[in-house]
N, C-alpha and C positions, 0 to 999 in steps of 0.2 A: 504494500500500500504506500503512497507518496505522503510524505512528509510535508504539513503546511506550517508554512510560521506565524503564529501567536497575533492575532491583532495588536497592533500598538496605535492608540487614538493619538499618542505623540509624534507618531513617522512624518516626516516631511513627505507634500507631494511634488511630485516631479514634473505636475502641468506646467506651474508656473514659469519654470526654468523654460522650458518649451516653448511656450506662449511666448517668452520674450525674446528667445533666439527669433522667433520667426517675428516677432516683428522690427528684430533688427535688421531680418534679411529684405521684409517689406520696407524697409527706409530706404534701402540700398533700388530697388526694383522704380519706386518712386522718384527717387534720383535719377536714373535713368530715364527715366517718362520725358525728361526734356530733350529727348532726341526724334520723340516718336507724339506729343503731342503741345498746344500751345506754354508759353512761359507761367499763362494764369490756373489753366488747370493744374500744372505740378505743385504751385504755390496751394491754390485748395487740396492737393494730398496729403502735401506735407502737414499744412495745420490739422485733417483729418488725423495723420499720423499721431499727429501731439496730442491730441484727444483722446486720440485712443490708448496712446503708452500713458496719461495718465489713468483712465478706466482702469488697464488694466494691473497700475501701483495698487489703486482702491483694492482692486478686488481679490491682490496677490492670496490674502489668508482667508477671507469668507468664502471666494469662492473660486480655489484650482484652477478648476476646467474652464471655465468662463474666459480666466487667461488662455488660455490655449485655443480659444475658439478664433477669439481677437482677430490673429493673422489672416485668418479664414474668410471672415468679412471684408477685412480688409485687399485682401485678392481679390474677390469677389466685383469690390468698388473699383479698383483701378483696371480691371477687366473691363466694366459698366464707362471709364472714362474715353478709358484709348476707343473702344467703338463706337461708342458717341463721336468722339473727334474722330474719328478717322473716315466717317460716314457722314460729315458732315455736318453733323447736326447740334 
């Protein structure tokens, strides 16, 4: 039989680490947007960005996963930008 180990309600979780590699790798992805869309949209990412890296200090210990989702949406939006611009519209 496999051996599980002991709940500890003290264990750190490892979303949040997560959560904010990837939204450092979303600052970087953003930063780039200024080769592939206008100067004012990357400007509205970035401040996106900084709303969000604070959400997600808020939510480091209430709630893990929520950090980790973060990046998630945040892809989600600068997907939603570039084809917008890029379509014109």
């Amino acid at each position: 039989m496999a051996r599980t180990r002991p709940y500890n309600p003290n264990a750190t979780s490892p979303w949040p680490f997560v959560g904010m590699a990837g939204l450092a790798s979303v600052l970087f992805l953003y930063g780039a947007s200024v080769l592939l869309v206008p100067w004012y949209a990357v400007a509205g990412l970035v401040v996106l960005w900084v709303v969000l890296f604070v959400q997600a200090c808020r939510w480091w210990t209430p709630r893990p996963v929520g950090v980790a989702v973060l990046p998630a949406v945040a892809v989600a939006v600068w997907v939603g930008v570039v084809l917008l611009t890029a379509t014109g519209g």
